[in-house]
Each structure stands twice: as structure tokens, then as C-alpha cells.
PLY file of the C-alpha trace (Angstrom):
ply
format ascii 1.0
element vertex 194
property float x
property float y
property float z
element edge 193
property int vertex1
property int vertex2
end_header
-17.12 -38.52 12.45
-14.71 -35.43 12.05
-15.51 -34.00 9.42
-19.42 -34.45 10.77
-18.33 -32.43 13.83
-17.23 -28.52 12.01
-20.84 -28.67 10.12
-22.42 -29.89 13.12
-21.11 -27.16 15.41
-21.81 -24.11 12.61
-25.38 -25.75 12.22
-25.63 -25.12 16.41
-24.04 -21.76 16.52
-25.95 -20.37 13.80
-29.39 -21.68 15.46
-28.38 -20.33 18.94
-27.14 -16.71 17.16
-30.52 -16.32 15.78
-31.79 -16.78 19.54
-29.43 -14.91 21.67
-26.07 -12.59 21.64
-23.19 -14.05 20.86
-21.90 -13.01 24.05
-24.36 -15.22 25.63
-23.44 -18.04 23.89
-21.08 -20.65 25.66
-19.00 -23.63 24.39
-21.13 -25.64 26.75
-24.24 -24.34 24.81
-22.68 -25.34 21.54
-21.64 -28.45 22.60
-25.01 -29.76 24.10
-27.03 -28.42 21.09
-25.47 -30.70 18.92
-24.35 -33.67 21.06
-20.08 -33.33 20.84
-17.75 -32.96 23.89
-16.04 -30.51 24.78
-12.67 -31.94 23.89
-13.98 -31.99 20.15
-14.94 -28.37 20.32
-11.36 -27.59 21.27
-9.77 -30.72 18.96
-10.89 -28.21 15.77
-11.12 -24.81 17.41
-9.46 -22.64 19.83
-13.21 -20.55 20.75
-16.29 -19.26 19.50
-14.64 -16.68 17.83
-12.33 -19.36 15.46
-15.22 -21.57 14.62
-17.32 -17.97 13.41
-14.36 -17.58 10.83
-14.37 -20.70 9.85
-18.09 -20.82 9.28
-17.80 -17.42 7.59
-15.00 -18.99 5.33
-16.46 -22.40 4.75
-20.34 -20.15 3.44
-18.14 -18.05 1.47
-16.18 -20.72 -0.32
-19.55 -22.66 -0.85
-20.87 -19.13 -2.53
-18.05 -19.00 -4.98
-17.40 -22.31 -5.96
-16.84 -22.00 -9.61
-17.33 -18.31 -9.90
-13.90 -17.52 -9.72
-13.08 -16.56 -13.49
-13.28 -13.28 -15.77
-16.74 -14.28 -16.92
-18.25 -15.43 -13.95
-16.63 -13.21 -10.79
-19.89 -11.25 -11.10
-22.19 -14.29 -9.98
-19.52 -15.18 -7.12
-19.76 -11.46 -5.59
-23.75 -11.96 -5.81
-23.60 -15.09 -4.65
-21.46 -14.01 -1.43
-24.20 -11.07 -1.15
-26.51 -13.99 -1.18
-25.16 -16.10 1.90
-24.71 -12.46 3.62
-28.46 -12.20 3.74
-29.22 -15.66 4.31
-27.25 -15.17 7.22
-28.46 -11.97 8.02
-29.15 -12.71 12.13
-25.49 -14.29 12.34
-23.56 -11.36 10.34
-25.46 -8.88 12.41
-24.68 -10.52 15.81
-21.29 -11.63 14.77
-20.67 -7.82 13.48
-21.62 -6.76 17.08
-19.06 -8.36 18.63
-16.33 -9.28 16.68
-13.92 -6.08 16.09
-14.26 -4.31 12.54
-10.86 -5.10 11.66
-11.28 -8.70 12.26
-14.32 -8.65 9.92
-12.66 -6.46 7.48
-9.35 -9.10 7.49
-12.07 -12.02 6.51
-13.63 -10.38 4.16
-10.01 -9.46 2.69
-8.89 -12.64 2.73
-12.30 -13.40 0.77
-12.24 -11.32 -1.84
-8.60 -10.94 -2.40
-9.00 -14.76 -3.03
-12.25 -13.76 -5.61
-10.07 -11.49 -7.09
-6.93 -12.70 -7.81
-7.81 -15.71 -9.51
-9.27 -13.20 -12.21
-6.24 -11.12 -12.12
-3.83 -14.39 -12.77
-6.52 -15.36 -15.75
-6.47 -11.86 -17.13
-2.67 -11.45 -17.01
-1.73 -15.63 -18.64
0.90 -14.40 -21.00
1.31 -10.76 -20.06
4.67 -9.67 -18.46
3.77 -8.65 -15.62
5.05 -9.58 -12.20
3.22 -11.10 -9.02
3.77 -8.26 -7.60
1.75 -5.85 -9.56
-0.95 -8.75 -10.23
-1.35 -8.67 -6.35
-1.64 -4.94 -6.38
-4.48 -4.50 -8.78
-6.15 -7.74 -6.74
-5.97 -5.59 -3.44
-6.93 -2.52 -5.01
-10.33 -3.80 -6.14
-10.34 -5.82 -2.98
-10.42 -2.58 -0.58
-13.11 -1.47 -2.95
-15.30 -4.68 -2.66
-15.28 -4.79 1.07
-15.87 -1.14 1.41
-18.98 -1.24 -0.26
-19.94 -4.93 1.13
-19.12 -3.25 4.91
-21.41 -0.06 4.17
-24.13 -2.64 3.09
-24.49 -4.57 6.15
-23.78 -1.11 8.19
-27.20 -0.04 6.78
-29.65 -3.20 7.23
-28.92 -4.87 4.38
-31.66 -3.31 2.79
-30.19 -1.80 -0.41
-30.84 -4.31 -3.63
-27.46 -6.36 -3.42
-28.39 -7.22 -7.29
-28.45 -3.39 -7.91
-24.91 -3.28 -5.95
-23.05 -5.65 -8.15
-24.87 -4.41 -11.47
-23.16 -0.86 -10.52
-19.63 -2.46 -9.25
-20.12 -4.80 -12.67
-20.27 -1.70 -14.97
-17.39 -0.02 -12.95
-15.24 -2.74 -13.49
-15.82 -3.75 -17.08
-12.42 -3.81 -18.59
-10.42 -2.49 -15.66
-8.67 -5.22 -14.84
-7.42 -6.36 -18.10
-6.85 -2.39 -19.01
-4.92 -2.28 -15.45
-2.96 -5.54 -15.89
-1.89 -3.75 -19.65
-1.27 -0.96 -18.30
1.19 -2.04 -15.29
2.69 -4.62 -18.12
3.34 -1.58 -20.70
5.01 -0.04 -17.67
7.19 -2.53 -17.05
7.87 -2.59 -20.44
9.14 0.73 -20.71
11.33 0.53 -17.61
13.41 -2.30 -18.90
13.96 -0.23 -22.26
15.10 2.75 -20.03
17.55 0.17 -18.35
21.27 0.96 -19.07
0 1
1 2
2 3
3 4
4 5
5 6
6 7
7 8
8 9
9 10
10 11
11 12
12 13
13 14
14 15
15 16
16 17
17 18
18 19
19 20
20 21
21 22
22 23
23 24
24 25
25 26
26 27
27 28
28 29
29 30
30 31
31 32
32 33
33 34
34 35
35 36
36 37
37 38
38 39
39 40
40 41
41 42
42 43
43 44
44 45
45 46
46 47
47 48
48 49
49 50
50 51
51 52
52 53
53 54
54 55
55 56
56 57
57 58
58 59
59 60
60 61
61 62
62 63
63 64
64 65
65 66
66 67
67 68
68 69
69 70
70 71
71 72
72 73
73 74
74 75
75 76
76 77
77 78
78 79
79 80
80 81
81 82
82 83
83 84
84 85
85 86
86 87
87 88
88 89
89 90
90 91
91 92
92 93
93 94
94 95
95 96
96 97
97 98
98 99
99 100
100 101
101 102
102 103
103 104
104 105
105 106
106 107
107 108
108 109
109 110
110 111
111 112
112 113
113 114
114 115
115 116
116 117
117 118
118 119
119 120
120 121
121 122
122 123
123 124
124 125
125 126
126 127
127 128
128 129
129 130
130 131
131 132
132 133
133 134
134 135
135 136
136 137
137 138
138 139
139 140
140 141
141 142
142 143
143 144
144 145
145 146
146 147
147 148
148 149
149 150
150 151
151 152
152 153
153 154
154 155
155 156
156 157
157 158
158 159
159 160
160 161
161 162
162 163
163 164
164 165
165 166
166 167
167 168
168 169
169 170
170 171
171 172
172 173
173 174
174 175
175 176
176 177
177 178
178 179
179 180
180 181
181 182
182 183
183 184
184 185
185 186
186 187
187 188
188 189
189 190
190 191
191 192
192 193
């Protein structure tokens, strides 16, 4: 029955978002629309605001399942644009009242998770340290949730396919050029060594 519960309550909460503000929406409203007590709200989240992460976290993951590699991080980012706009009355509500930063830490946490696994592919057998593999992750990171943000700023409207054509083509080879280059760095500072 618990694991029923989570995908019950994200089924209610995304039906009552698309109704009403999220401001308007109560743990008693949750909790009636799909037929759980209140204790099993609480028993898996702390408030509204914890169960919209996790639903944001749990669409996300289901969006890149599998598209987590050099050859395929492409279809994951389209993929999240995807569930974005299925979403698109829960993002927009849920942007209205959840703070930017909090938005901007999931959607970190999201793509730094996108992105690393391609960084730790692209670097198997390259000296370089976890260090600088987490660098060039959050460096394309910033850039992925920059443009992401600005999207859903402006309606949604733009052609996401467009969007990840152009961040596609910006990123051909960077990451395998950056993880050589921090490696050939690296490389030269040990030589300097004394």
C-alpha cells in the first residue's frame, strides 16, 4: 500500500494544481481527493512543498531513464523538456510559489545528475580527478538550467526541440575536449612538481 500512496498523492496534487493555486490547496484537499489519512500524508512528507519535489524528482527521473550516456544525454534533456510541458499548469503554479532558488536547486540537482554521468563516461581512463570532473558537470549544469529557467519564464512557447538542437551543437565535443584539457593540465603540473 506504500508505495501506492506517493503516486497516489502526486496524481491528486497535480489534478487539484490544474484547478486552483497552490496556495489554495490544503493537505486536507489532498488527502480526500485520493482517499489516504492524514497520518500517511505526513508518514512520507513533511508538506505540500516536499511532496512537489518529490513529484518534480520522481517525472524527471522517469524522463531520463536510460538517457544518461554520451550518446544519448541529448534525448534525456528533451525528454525532461517533454514532462516540463506536459506539466505545464503544475510548473507554472508551482513556479509561482515556490522561491526561484528552490526551483533552481531541483533543477541543479537534476541536471548535475544528467550531467555527470556523461562526464564520468567521457573521462573512464583519463587522469583526471573528481574534482575537476565535477567542475565541468556544474559548469554545463548552470548553463542547462539557465536556459531551461528562461524557457518556462516566457510561456513555454519557444520549440524545446529547437532548444536542445542549439545546446546539442554547442556542446558537441566540449566535454570530452574539457575533460582533455583539465587532464593535460594536470599533467603538466605534476611534471612542474619538484
Amino acid at each position: 500500500m506504500s508505495h501506492m500512496t506517493k503516486p497516489a498523492l502526486e496524481a491528486s496534487l497535480k489534478k487539484l494544481m490544474a484547478k486552483k493555486p497552490l496556495d489554495k490547496i490544503t493537505i486536507q484537499d489532498l488527502t480526500a481527493d485520493c482517499g489516504i489519512s492524514r497520518m500517511a500524508f505526513y508518514y512520507h512528507f513533511k508538506d505540500i512543498y516536499d511532496l512537489i519535489e518529490w513529484v518534480c524528482v520522481e517525472d524527471a527521473t522517469r524522463a531520463l531513464q536510460g538517457k544518461k550516456t554520451y550518446d544519448t544525454w541529448h534525448e534525456g534533456l528533451l525528454q525532461i523538456f517533454e514532462a516540463v510541458l506536459e506539466n505545464k499548469a503544475f510548473v507554472f503554479n508551482a513556479c509561482r510559489y515556490i522561491s526561484r532558488d528552490r526551483m533552481e536547486s531541483f533543477l541543479y540537482q537534476l541536471m548535475y545528475g544528467l550531467l555527470r554521468d556523461v562526464v564520468l563516461e567521457k573521462s573512464e581512463n583519463i587522469a583526471i580527478s573528481s574534482e575537476d570532473q565535477q567542475f565541468i558537470a556544474d559548469f554545463y549544469k548552470y548553463s542547462f538550467v539557465g536556459i531551461m529557467l528562461d524557457w518556462i519564464k516566457q510561456g513555454m512557447s519557444a520549440d524545446y526541440h529547437r532548444i536542445v538542437e542549439k545546446i546539442s551543437t554547442t556542446m558537441q565535443g566540449n566535454v570530452a575536449n574539457s575533460i582533455q584539457n583539465f587532464a593535460e593540465k594536470n599533467h603538466s603540473y605534476t611534471k612542474e612538481a619538484p
